[in-house]
C-alpha positions as CSV (number, residue, x, y, z in Angstrom):
1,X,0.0,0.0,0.0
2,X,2.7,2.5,1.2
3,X,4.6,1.7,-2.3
4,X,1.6,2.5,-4.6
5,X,1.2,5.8,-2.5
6,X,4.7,6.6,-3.4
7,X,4.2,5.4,-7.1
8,X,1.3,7.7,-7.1
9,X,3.2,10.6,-5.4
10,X,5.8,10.0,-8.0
11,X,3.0,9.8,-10.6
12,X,1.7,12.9,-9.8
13,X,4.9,15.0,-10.1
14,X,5.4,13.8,-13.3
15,X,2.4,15.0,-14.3
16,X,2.6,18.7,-12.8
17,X,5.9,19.0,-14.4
18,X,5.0,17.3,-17.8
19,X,2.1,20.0,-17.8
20,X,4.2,22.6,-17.1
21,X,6.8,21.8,-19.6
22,X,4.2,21.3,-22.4
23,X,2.5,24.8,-21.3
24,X,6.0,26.4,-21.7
25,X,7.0,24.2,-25.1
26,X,3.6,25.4,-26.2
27,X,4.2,29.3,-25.4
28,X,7.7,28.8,-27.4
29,X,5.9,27.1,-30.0
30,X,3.4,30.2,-30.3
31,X,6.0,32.8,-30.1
32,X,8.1,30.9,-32.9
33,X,5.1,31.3,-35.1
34,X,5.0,34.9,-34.9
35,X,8.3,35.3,-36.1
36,X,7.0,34.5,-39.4
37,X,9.8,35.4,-41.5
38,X,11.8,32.4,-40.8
39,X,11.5,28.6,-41.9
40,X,14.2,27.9,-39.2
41,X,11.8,29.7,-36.7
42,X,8.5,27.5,-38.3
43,X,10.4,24.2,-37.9
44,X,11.5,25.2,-34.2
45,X,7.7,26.0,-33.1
46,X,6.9,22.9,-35.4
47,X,9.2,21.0,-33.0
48,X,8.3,22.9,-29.9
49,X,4.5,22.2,-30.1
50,X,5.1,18.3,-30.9
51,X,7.4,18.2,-27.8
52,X,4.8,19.7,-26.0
53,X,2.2,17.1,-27.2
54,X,4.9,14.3,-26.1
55,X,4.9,15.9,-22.5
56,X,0.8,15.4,-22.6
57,X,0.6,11.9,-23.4
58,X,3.5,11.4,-20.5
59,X,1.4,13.7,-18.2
60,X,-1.6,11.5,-19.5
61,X,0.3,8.2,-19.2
62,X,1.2,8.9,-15.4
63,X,-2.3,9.8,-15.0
64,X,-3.0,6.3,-16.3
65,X,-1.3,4.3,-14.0
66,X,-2.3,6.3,-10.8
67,X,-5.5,4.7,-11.6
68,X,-5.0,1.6,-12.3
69,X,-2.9,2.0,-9.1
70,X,-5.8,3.5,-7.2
71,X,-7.9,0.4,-9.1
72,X,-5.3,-2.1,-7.7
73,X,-5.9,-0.6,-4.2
74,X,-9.6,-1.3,-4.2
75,X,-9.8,-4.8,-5.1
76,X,-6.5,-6.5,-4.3
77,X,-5.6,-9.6,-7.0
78,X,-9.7,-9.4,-7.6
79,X,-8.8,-10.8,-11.4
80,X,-5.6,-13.0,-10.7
81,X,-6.4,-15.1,-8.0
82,X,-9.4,-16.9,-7.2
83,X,-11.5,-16.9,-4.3
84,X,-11.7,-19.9,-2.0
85,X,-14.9,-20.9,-2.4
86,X,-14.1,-21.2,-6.5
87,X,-11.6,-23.2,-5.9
88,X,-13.6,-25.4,-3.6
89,X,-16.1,-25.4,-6.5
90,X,-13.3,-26.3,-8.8
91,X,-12.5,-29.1,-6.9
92,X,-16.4,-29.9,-6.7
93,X,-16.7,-30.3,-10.5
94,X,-13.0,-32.1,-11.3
95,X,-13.8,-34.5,-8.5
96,X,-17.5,-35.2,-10.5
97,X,-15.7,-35.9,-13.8
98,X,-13.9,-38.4,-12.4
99,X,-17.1,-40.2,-11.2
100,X,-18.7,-40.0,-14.6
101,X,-15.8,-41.5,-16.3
102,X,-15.7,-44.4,-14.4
């Protein structure tokens, strides 16, 4: 539990800060524009605003995982391990096959 709260602490700071990065790549990008004279100064805002979409999808990403995190939390190993009483039902049924094939 205290790992996933760090994860998601962790998580979360990437996601300010790939925010914030893409805000400022997407100010550069915008200021680049207006020097319109330029093809160097296209292709930099060009580059600037796809870096700032890369910084969304990471911000995005981390958002992601906090919740499958928070998901995880909730319903510890719901999908990967069975409960007791289907394995005891498991059990039930394997045992029945082998009485009808004898």
């Amino acid at each position: 539990m205290k790992n996933n709260q760090n994860m998601n602490q962790q998580l979360n700071q990437i996601q300010q800060e790939s925010k914030k990065l893409a805000q400022q790549e997407q100010q550069n990008a915008a200021q680049l524009q207006q020097q319109q004279g330029s093809q160097k100064a296209q292709n930099m805002a060009q580059m600037e605003a796809q870096a700032a979409q890369e910084l969304e999808n990471m911000a995005q990403g981390a958002q992601n995982l906090q919740s499958q995190n928070s998901a995880g939390q909730q319903a510890p190993f719901g999908t990967e391990f069975a409960s007791e009483t289907d394995v005891q039902e498991v059990k039930r049924q394997n045992q029945q096959s082998q009485r009808n094939k004898k």
